[in-house]
C-alpha positions in Angstrom: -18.2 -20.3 -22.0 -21.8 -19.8 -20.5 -23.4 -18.6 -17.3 -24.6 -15.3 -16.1 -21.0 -13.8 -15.4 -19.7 -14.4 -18.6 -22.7 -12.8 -20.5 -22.3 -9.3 -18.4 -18.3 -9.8 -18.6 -18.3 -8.2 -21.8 -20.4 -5.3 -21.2 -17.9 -5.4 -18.0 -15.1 -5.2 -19.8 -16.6 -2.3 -22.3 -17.5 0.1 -19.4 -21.5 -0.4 -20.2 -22.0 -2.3 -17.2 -20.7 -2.5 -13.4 -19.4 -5.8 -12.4 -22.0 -8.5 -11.1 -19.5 -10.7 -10.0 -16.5 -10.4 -7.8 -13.0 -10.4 -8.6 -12.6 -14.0 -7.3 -15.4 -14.8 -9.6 -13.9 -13.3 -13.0 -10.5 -14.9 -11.6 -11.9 -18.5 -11.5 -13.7 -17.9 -15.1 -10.7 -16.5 -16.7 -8.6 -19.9 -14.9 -11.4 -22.6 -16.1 -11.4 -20.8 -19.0 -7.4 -21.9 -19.8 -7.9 -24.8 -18.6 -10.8 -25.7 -21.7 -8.1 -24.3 -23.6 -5.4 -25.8 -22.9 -3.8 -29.1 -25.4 -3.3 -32.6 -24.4 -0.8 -32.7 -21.2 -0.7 -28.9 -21.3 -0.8 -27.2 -17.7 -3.7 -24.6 -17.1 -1.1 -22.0 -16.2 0.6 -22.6 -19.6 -2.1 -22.7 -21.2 -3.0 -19.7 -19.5 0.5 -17.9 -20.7 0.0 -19.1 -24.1 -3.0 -17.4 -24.9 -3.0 -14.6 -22.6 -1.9 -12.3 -25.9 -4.1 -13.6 -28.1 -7.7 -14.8 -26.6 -10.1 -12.0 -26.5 -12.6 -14.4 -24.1 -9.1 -14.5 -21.4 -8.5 -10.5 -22.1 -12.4 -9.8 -21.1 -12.8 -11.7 -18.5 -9.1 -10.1 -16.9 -10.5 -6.8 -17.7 -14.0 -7.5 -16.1 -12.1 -8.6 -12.9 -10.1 -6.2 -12.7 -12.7 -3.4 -12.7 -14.5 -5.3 -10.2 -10.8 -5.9 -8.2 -11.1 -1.7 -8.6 -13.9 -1.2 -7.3 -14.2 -4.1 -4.6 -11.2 -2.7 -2.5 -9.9 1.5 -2.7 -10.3 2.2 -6.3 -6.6 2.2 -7.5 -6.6 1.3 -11.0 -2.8 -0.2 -11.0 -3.9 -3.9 -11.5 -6.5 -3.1 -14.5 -4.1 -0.7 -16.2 -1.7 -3.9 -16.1 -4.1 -6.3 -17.3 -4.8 -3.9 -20.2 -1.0 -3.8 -21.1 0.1 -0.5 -19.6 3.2 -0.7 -17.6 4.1 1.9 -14.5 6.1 4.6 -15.9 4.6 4.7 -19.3 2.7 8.1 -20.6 -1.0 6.2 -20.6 -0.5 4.4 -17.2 0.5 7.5 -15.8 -2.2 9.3 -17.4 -4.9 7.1 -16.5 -4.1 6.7 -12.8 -3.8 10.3 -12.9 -7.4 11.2 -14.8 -9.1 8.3 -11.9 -7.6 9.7 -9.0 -8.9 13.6 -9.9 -12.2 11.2 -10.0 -12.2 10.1 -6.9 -11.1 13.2 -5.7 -14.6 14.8 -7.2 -16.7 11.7 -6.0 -15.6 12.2 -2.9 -18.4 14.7 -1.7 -21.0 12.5 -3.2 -20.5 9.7 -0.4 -23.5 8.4 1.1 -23.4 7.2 4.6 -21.9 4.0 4.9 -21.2 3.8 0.8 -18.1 2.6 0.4 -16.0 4.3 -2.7 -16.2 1.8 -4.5 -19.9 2.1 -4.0 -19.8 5.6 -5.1 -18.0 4.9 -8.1 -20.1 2.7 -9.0 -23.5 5.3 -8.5 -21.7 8.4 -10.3 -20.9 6.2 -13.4 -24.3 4.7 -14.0 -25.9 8.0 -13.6 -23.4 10.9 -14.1 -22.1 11.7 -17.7 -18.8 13.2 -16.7 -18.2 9.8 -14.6 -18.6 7.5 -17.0 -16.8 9.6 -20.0 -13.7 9.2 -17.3 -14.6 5.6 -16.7 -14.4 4.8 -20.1 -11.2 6.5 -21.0 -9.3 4.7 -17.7 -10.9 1.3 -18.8 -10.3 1.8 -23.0 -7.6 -0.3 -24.5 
């Protein structure tokens, strides 16, 4: 896999780096992605099932997205937290969607005019310690 979103996706996916991409952009990766994968007569969406449990390239590129999917729309973590295995109900999901929203509940104040939240999010985890130490424990497997 080559190209400039799949060499951040990585970092992406690690919490080093903000998404350059979109969350279309990761989703369309992560689909041609199967689809290289996938054996002779094989469906890209079975393909896709197949090796959604085992292929670390599939499991960045879902969590890349979904931080970007997080931060592109009102910062609720529910998709992500899926995508990294935790299921509604369950002590970390719980936990994590918890720790994020007291986040964004702190960021809040630090809005610039016309920043979105995402926006903000974005800001206060590149350059605030406390941020990204949170960031990094919503996003960690």
């Amino acid at each position: 896999m080559n190209g400039p979103l799949w060499n951040t996706a990585l970092d992406v996916s690690r919490g080093s780096r903000m998404p350059e991409g979109t969350s279309a952009e990761y989703g369309l990766a992560e689909a041609s992605w199967a689809e290289r994968c996938s054996k002779p007569g094989e469906a890209p969406h079975d393909a896709h099932a197949r090796l959604a449990s085992s292929s670390i390239a599939l499991r960045t590129l879902r969590v890349a997205g979904g931080i970007a999917r997080m931060l592109e729309g009102d910062c609720d973590p529910t998709q992500l937290l899926r995508g990294l295995g935790f299921a509604p109900g369950e002590f970390q999901f719980e936990a994590r969607t918890r720790t994020w929203a007291d986040l964004i509940e702190l960021a809040r104040p630090s809005r610039r005019d016309a920043e979105t939240l995402g926006d903000t999010m974005r800001r206060l985890v590149d350059h605030n310690t406390s941020a990204r130490c949170t960031f990094f424990y919503v996003i960690s497997p």
